[in-house]
VEXDREN-2710 file (C-alpha; in Angstrom, 1 decimal):
% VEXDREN-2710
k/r/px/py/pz
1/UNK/140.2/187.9/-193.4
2/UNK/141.7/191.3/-192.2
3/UNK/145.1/191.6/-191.7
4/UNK/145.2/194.5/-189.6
5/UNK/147.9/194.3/-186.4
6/UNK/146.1/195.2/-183.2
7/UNK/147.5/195.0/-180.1
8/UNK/145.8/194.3/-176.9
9/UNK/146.5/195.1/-173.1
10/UNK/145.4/192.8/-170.9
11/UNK/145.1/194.9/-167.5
12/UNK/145.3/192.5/-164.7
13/UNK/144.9/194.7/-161.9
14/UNK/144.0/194.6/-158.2
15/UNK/140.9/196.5/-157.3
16/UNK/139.3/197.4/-153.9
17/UNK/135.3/197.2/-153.5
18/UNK/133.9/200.7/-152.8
19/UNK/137.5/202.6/-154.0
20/UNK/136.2/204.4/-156.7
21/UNK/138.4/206.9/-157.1
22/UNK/141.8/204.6/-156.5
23/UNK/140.2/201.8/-158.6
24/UNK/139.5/205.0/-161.8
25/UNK/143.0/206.2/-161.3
26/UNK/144.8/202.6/-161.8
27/UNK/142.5/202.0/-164.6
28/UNK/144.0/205.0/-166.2
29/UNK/147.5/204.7/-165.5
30/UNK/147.3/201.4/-167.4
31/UNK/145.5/203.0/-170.1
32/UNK/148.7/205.3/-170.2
33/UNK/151.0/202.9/-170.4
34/UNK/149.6/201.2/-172.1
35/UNK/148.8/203.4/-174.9
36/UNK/153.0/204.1/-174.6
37/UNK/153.7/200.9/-175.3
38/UNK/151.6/200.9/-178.6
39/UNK/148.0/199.2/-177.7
40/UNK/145.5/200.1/-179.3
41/UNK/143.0/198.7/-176.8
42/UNK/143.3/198.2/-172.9
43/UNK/141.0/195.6/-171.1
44/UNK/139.8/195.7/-167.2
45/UNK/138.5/192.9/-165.4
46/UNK/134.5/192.7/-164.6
47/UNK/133.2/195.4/-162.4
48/UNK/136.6/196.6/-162.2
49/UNK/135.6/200.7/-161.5
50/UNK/133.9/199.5/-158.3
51/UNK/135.7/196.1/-157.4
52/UNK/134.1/192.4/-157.1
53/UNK/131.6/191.8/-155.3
54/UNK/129.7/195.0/-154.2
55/UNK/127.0/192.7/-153.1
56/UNK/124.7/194.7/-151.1
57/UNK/126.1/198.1/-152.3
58/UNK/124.4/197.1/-155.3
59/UNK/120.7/197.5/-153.9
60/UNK/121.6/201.7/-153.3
61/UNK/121.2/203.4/-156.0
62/UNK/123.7/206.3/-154.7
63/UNK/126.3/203.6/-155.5
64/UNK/125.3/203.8/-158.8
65/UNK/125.6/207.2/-159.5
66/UNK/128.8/207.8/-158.2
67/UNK/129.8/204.9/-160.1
68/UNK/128.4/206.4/-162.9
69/UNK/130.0/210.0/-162.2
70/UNK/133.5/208.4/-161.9
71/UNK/132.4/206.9/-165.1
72/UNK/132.1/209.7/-167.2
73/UNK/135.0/211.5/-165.5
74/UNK/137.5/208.6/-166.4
75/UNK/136.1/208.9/-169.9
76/UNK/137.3/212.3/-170.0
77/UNK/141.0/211.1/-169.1
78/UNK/141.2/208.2/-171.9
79/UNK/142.6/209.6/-174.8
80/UNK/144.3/207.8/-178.2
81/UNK/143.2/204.2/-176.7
82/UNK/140.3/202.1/-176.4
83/UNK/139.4/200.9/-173.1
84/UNK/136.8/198.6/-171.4
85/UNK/135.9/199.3/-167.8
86/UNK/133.6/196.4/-166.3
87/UNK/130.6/198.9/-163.8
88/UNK/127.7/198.4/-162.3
89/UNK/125.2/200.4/-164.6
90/UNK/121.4/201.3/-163.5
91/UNK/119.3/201.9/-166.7
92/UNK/116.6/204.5/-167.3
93/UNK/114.3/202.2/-166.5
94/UNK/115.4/200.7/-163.2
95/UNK/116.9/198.2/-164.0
96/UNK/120.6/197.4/-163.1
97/UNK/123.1/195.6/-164.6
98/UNK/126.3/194.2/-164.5
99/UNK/128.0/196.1/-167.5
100/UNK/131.2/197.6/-169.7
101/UNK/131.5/200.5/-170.7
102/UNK/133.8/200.7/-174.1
103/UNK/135.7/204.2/-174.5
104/UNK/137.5/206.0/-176.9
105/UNK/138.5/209.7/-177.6
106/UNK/137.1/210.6/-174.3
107/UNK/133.7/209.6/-174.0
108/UNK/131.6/206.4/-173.7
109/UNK/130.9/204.8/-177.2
110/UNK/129.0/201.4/-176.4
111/UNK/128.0/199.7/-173.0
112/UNK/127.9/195.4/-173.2
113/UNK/125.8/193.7/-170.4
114/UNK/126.2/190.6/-168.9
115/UNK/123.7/187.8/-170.2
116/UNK/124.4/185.0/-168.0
117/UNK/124.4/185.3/-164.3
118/UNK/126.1/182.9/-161.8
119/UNK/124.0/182.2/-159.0
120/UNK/125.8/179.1/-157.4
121/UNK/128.5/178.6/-155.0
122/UNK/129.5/182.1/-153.9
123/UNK/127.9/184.0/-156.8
124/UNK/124.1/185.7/-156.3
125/UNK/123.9/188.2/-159.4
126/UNK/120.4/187.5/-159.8
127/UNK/120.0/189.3/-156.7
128/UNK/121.5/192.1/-158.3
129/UNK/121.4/192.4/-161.8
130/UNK/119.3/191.4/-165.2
131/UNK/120.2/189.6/-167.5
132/UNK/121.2/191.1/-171.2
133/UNK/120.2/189.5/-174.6
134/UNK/122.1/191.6/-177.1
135/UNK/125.4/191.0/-178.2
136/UNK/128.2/194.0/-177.9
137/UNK/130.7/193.9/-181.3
138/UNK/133.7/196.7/-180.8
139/UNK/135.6/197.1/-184.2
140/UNK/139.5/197.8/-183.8
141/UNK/141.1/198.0/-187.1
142/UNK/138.6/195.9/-189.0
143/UNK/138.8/193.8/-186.8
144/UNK/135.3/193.1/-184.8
145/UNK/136.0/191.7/-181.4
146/UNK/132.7/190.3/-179.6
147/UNK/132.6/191.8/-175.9
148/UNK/131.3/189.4/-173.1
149/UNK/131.6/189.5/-169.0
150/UNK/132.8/186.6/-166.9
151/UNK/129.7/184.1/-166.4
152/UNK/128.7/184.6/-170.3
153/UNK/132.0/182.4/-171.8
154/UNK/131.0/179.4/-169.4
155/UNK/127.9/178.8/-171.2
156/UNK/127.3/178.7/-175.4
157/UNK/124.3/181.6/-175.9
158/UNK/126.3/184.5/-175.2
159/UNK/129.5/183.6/-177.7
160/UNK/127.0/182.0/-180.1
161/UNK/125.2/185.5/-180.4
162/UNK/128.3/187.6/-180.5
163/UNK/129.4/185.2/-183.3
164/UNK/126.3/185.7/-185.7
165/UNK/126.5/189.2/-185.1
166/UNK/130.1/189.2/-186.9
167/UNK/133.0/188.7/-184.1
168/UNK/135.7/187.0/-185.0
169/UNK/137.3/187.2/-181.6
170/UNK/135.9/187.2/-177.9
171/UNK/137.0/189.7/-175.3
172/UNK/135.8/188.1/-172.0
173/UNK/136.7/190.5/-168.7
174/UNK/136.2/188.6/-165.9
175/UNK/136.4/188.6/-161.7
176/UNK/136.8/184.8/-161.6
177/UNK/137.6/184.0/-158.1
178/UNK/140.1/180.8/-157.0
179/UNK/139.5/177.6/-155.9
180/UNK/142.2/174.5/-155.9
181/UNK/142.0/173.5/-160.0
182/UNK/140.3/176.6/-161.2
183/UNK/142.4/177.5/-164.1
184/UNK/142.6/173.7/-165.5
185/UNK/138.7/174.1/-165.0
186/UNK/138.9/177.2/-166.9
187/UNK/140.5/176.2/-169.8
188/UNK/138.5/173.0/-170.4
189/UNK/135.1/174.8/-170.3
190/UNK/136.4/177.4/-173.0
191/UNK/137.7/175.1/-175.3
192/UNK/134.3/173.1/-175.2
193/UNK/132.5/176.2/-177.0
194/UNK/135.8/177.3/-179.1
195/UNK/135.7/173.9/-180.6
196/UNK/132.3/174.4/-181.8
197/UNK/133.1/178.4/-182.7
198/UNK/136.6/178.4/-184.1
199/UNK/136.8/181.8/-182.4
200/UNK/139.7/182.0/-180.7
201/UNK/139.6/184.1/-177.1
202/UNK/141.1/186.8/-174.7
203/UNK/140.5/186.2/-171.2
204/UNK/141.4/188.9/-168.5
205/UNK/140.8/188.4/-164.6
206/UNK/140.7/189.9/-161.6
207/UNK/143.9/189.8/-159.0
208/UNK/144.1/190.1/-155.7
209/UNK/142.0/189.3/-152.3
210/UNK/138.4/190.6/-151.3
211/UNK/137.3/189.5/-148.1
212/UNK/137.1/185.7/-148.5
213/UNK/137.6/185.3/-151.6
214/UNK/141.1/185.4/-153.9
215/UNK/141.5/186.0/-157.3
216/UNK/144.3/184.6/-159.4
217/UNK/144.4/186.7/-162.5
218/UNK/146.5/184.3/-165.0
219/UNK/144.8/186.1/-167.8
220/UNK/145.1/184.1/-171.0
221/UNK/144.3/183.7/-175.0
222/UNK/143.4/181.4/-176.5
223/UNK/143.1/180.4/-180.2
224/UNK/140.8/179.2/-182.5
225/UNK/141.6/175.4/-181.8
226/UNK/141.5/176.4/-177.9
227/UNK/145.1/176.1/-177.2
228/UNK/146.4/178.5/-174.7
229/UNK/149.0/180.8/-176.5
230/UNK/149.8/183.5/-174.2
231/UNK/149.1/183.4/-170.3
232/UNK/149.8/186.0/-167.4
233/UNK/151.2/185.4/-164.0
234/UNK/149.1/184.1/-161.2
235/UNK/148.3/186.4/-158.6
236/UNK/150.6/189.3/-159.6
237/UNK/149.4/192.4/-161.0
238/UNK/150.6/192.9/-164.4
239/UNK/149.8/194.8/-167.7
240/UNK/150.6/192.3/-170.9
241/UNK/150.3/192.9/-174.3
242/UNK/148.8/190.7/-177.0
243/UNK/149.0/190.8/-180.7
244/UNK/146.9/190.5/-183.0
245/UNK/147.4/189.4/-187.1
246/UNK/143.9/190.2/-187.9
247/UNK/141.6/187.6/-185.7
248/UNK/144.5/185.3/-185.6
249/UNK/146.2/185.9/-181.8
250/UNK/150.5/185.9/-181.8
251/UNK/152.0/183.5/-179.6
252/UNK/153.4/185.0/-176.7
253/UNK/155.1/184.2/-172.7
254/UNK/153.2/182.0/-171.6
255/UNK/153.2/181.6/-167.2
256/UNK/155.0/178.7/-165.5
257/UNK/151.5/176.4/-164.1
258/UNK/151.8/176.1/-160.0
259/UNK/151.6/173.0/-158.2
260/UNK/148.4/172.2/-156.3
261/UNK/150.3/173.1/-153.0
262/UNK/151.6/176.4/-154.8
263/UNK/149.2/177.8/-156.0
264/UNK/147.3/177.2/-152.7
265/UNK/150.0/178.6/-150.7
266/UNK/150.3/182.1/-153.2
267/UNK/146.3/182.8/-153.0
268/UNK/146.9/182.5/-148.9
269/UNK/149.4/185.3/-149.0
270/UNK/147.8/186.9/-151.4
271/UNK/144.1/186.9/-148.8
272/UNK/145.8/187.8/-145.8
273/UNK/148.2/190.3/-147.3
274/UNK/145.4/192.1/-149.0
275/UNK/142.9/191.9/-146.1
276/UNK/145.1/193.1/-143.5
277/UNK/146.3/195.9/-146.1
278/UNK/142.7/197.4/-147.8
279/UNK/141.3/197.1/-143.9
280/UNK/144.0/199.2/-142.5
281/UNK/145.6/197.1/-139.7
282/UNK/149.4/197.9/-139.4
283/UNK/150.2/194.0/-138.5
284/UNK/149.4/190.5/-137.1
285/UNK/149.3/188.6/-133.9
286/UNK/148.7/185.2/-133.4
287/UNK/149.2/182.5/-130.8
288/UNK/152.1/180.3/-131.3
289/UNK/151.6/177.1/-130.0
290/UNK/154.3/174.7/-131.3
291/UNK/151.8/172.7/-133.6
292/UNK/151.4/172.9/-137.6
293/UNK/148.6/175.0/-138.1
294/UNK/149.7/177.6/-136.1
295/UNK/152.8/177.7/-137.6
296/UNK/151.5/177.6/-141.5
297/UNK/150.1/180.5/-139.8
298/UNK/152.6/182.5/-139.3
299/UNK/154.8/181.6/-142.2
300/UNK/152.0/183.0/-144.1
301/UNK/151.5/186.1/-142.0
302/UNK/155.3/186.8/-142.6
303/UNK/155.4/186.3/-146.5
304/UNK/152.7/188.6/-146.7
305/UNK/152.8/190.9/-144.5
306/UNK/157.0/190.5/-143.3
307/UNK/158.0/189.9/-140.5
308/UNK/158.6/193.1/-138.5
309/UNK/155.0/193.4/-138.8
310/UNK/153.7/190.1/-136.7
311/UNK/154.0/189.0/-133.5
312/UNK/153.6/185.4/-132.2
313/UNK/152.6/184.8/-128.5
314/UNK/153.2/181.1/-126.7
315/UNK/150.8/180.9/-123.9
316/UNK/151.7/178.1/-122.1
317/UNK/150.1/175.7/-119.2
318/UNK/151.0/172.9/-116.9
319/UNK/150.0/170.7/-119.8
320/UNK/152.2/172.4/-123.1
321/UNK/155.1/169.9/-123.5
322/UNK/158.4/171.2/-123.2
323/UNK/159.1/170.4/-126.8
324/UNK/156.2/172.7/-127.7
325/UNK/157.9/175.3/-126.3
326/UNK/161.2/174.7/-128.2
327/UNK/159.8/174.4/-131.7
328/UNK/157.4/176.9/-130.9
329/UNK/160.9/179.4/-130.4
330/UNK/162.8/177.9/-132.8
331/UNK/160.0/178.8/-135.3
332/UNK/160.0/182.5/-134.5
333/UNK/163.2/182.4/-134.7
334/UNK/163.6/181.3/-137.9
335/UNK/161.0/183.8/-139.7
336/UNK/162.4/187.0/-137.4
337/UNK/159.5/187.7/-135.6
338/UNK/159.0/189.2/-132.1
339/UNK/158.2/186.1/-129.9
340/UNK/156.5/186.7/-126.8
341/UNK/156.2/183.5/-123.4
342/UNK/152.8/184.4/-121.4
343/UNK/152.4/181.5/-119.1
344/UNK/148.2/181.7/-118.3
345/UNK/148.6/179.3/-115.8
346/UNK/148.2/181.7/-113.1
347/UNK/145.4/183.1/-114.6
348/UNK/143.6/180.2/-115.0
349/UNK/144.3/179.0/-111.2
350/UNK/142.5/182.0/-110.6
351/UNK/139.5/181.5/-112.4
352/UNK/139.2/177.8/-111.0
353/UNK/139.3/179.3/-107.8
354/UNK/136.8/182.2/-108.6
355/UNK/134.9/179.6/-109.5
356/UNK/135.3/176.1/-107.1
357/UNK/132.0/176.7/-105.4
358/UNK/130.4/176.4/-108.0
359/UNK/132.0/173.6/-109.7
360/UNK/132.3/171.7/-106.4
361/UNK/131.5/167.8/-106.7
362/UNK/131.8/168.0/-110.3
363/UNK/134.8/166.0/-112.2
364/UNK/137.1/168.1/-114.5
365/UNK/135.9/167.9/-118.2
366/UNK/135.1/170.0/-121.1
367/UNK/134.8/173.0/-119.3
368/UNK/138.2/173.6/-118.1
369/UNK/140.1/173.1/-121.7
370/UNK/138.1/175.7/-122.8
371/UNK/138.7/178.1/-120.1
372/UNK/142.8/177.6/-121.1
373/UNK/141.4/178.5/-124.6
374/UNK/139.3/181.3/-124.0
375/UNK/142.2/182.9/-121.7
376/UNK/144.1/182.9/-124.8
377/UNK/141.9/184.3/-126.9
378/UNK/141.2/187.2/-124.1
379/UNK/145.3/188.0/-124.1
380/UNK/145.4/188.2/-127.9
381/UNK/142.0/190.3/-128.4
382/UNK/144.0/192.5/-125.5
383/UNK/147.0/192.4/-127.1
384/UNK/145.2/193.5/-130.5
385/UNK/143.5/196.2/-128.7
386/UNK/146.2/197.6/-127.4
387/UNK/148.7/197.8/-129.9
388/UNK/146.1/197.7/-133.5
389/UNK/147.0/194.4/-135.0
390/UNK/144.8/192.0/-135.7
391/UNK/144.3/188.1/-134.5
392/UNK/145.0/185.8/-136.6
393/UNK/142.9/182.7/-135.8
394/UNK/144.9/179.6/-136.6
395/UNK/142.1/176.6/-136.8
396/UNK/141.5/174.8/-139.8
397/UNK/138.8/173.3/-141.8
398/UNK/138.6/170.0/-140.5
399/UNK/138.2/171.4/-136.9
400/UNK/135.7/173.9/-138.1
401/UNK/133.7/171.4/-139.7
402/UNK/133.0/169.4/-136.8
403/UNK/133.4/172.0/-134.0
404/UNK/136.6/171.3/-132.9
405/UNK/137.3/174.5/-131.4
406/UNK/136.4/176.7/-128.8
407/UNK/134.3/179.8/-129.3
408/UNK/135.7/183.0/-127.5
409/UNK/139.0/180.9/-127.2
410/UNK/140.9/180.0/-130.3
411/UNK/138.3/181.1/-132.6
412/UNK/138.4/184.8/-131.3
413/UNK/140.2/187.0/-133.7
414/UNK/140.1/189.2/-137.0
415/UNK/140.5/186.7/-139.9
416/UNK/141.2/182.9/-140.2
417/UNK/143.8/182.8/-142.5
418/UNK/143.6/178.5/-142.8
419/UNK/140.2/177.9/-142.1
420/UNK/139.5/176.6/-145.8
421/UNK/142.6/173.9/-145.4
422/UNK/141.7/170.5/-144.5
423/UNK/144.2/168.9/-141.8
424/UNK/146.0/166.8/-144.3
425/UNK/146.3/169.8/-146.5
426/UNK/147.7/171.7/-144.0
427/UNK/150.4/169.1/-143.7
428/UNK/150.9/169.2/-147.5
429/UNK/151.0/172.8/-147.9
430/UNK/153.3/173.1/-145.1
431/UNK/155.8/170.6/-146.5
432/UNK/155.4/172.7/-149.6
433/UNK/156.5/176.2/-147.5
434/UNK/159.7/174.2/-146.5
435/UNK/160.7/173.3/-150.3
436/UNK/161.0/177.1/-150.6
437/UNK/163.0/177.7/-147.3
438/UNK/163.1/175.4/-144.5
439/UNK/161.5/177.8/-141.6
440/UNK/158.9/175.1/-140.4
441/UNK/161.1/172.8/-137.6
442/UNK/160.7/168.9/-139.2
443/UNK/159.3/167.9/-135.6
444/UNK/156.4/170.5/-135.7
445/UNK/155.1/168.6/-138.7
446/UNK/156.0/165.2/-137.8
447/UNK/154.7/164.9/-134.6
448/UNK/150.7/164.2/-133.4
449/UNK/148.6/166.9/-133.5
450/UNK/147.1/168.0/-129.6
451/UNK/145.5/170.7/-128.4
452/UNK/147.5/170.2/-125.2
453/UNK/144.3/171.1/-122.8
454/UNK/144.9/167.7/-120.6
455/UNK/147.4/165.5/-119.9
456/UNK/148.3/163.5/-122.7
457/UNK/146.0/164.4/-125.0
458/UNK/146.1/163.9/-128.8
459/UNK/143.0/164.8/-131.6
460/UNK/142.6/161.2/-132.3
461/UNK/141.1/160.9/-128.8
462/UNK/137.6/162.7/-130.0
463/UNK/137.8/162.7/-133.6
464/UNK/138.5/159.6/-136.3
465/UNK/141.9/159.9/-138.0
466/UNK/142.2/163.1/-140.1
467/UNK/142.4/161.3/-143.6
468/UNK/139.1/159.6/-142.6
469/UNK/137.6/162.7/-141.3
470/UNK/138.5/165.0/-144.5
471/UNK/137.3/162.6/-146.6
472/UNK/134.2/162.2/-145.3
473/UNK/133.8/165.9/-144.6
474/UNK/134.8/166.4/-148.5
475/UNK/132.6/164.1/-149.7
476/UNK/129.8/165.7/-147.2
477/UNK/130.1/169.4/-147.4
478/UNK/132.2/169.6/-150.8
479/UNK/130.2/167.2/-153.0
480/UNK/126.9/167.0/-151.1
481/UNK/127.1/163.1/-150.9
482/UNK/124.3/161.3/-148.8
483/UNK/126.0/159.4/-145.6
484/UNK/125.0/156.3/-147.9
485/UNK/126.8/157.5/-150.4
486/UNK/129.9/158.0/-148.8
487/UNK/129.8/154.5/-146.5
488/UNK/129.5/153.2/-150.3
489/UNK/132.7/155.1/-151.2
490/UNK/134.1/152.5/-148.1
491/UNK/134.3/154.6/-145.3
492/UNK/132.8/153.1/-142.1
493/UNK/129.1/153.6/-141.0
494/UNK/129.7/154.6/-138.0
495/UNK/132.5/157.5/-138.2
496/UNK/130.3/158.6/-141.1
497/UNK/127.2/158.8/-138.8
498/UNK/130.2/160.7/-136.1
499/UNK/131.3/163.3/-138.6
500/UNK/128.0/164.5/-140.1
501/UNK/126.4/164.6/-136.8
502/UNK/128.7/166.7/-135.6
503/UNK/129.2/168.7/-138.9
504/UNK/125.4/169.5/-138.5
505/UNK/126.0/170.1/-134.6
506/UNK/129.1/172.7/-135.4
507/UNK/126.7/175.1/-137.6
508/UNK/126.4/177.7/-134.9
509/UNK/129.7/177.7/-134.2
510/UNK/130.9/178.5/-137.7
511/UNK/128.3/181.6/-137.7
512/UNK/130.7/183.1/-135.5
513/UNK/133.7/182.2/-137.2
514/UNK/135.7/185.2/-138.5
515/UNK/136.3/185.5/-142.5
516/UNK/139.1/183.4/-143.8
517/UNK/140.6/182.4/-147.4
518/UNK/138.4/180.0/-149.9
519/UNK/140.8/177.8/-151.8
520/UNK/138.3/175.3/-152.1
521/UNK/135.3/174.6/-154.4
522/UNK/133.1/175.1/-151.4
523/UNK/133.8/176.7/-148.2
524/UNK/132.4/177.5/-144.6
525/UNK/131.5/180.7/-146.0
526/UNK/129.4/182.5/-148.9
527/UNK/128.7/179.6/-150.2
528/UNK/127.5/177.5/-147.3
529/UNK/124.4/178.0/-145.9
530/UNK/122.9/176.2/-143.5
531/UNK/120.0/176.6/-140.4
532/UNK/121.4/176.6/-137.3
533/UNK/117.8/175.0/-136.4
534/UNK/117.1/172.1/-138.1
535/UNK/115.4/169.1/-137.4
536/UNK/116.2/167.6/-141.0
537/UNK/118.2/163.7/-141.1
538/UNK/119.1/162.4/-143.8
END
């Protein structure tokens, strides 16, 4: 066995889609550094010159070439290290693949491609890329490490070729986006093949938000009996260095694990503050409505963003309770932000007016609770004209599941920062904000949720009681379970018949939903698609 020392820099770095030029230069600085502090080889995550995903960027072939021209010209810029920089690479011959490009003494010494790719839940490489069959061994000191991308350590082919060609380690680069449990789910796939390999691992991801999606980074190694020996932060950037005695990894810091509700909480700052920051918009508005989703809302807006840079606007009506006024103030109080009173009622008087004519014989229903909403929504789209922040929606899973929400009204804005959260979770995450500092008001939580469009009015009235809703919907839409499946888990025929039925009915709806954060396994997003049109019953 060699016994060569070689150090390794795990570069867990932030990336923008499309920022070729800022995505090259951060790639070098950490080649700089760490070069300075004695590596001899420097790691990027998957796809890292051009960020995760390109999707459809990847069908012009302009794309590639300026990939491949920032390529070459980063090449020229590495000097006394060896570096691996995940980009999308088209071949001679046409075809395109998701690769890594392995440089040293400034040029371009071997390329690995990706064997193995994901086409499930939000993942459609095959739409992309093709698939490589040859294994890519880079020798450091002796030492031959076995270079694979992301998808190719989740299955046995890829390791099991790099193995026979001679590796006694795997360098995995990945863009491994978060869902709730990722990591534990992580770590018990790769000891499955390390078992079987004895070769022990180095693991470096992706950090930061794109679009929907978060990544975590929490970069890791693992030994040849697949314990974890060295582990970076979650969802910070960082550059950390692992040793090597031969092919045998040194134990090193190892990152505190997050709760469930942490962990959740971090990759929500983590999407807003970087969707709101690689877009361009200088802040944040939201309505403020004295209820717990809104007000996970803003606490997240201000942790990422702080709070000079959001604004929360109460738009009260003859039916907001006077206590969801106070806690509504109290709660922009306590975060610092600027907290604005616009009473619509006036403007909705109006509009009945404009409008009694018409509606003249007919009983007050549906229609005029969404009017209040969609006057709302018209002040804060205004409100984001006029001054450049965006709106940020503050509905959550549960009510965009089974169209609880009014289009134009509360769903109009930029991004929907909880639209992934699941009404109890939203309760649970927010109880976990106020373990960190108590900015939430006790009563905000505590009390029944309500739209506050009527008199009197509480969610329960149209929907079943959110425990029974969310489970059904998880069981639905997470786990595709049949509605027999799920009255045989025990829930009730009947509010399993309610919540599909209207889960079906709430498709168009979600079409128009703005982007929002996936912390879940599945989310109304990439990976849920569903016809608007269907006549299909199960």
């Amino acid at each position: 066995m060699n016994d060569a020392r070689v150090v390794l820099a795990l570069a867990q770095i932030n990336c923008t889609v499309g920022d070729l030029q800022g995505n090259a230069a951060r790639i070098l600085d950490c080649a700089v550094r760490a070069r300075e502090r004695g590596a001899d080889v420097v790691l990027t995550p998957e796809l890292s010159l051009c960020g995760y995903p390109p999707e459809d960027l990847l069908l012009r072939e302009g794309f590639y070439r300026d990939c491949r021209r920032e390529l070459e010209a980063l090449a020229a810029k590495v000097q006394g290290i060896t570096a691996v920089v995940g980009f999308p690479e088209l071949a001679a011959d046409g075809k395109r693949y998701n690769a890594a490009a392995v440089i040293r003494d400034g040029r371009i010494v071997a390329t690995a491609r990706k064997h193995d790719l994901p086409n499930y839940e939000v993942f459609d490489e095959k739409r992309y890329f093709s698939a490589w069959n040859e294994p890519c061994i880079v020798e450091v000191k002796g030492v031959r490490f076995g270079l694979t991308i992301c998808e190719d350590v989740w299955w046995p082919e890829a390791p099991a070729m790099a193995k026979a060609a001679g590796a006694q380690v795997i360098l995995s680069i990945n863009a491994s986006p978060y869902h709730k449990r990722k990591q534990s789910t992580r770590h018990k796939v790769f000891r499955e093949w390390i078992r079987a390999s004895h070769l022990p691992m180095v693991y470096v991801n992706l950090v930061g938000g794109q679009d929907e999606l978060v990544f975590d980074g929490a970069s890791c190694v693992l030994d040849g009996e697949g314990n974890v020996v060295q582990q970076a932060p979650f969802f910070e950037e960082s550059l950390e260095l692992v040793v090597f005695d031969g092919a045998k990894p040194v134990p090193g810091p190892v990152s505190k694990e997050l709760s469930p509700e942490a962990e959740i909480y971090q990759a929500l700052v983590v999407g807003t503050r970087d969707y709101l920051g690689k877009n361009g918009f200088p802040g944040a508005l939201l309505g403020l409505s004295g209820g717990v989703d809104s007000a996970l809302t803003l606490a997240i807006a201000c942790d990422a963003l702080g709070p000079d840079r959001v604004r929360a606007v109460m738009m009260p009506t003859q039916y907001t309770a006077q206590m969801s006024l106070d806690d509504a103030k109290e709660m922009a109080r306590r975060v610092g932000v600027r907290y604005d009173v616009i009473p619509i009622r006036p403007v909705f008087d109006s509009f009945l007016a404009t409008l009694s004519r018409e509606f003249e014989g007919r009983a007050p229903d549906l229609t005029e609770e969404n009017l209040q909403a969609r006057i709302r929504g018209t002040i804060l789209m205004a409100l984001s004209n006029k001054f450049g922040s965006i709106v940020l929606t503050t509905g959550n899973k549960s009510e965009m599941a089974v169209g609880y929400s009014t289009l134009y009204g509360d769903m109009a804005g930029g991004y929907a920062v909880i639209k992934d959260l699941a009404k109890t979770l939203v309760w649970d995450v927010t109880r976990y904000r106020n373990t960190v500092s108590d900015i939430i008001p006790e009563n905000i939580i505590t009390r029944p949720p309500s739209a506050e469009l009527r008199d009197n009015q509480t969610d329960q009235d149209s929907l079943p009681a959110y425990d029974i809703l969310d489970g059904i919907m998880e069981a639905y839409m997470e786990q595709n379970r049949s509605p027999a499946e799920i009255v045989a888990q025990g829930y009730a025929a009947a509010d399993v018949q309610r919540v599909v039925g209207l889960i079906k009915r709430s498709e168009y709806k979600r079409r128009q939903a703005p982007p929002g954060v996936r912390i879940t396994f599945r989310g109304f997003g990439k990976d849920w698609r569903y016809p608007i049109t269907s006549k299909y019953r199960e």
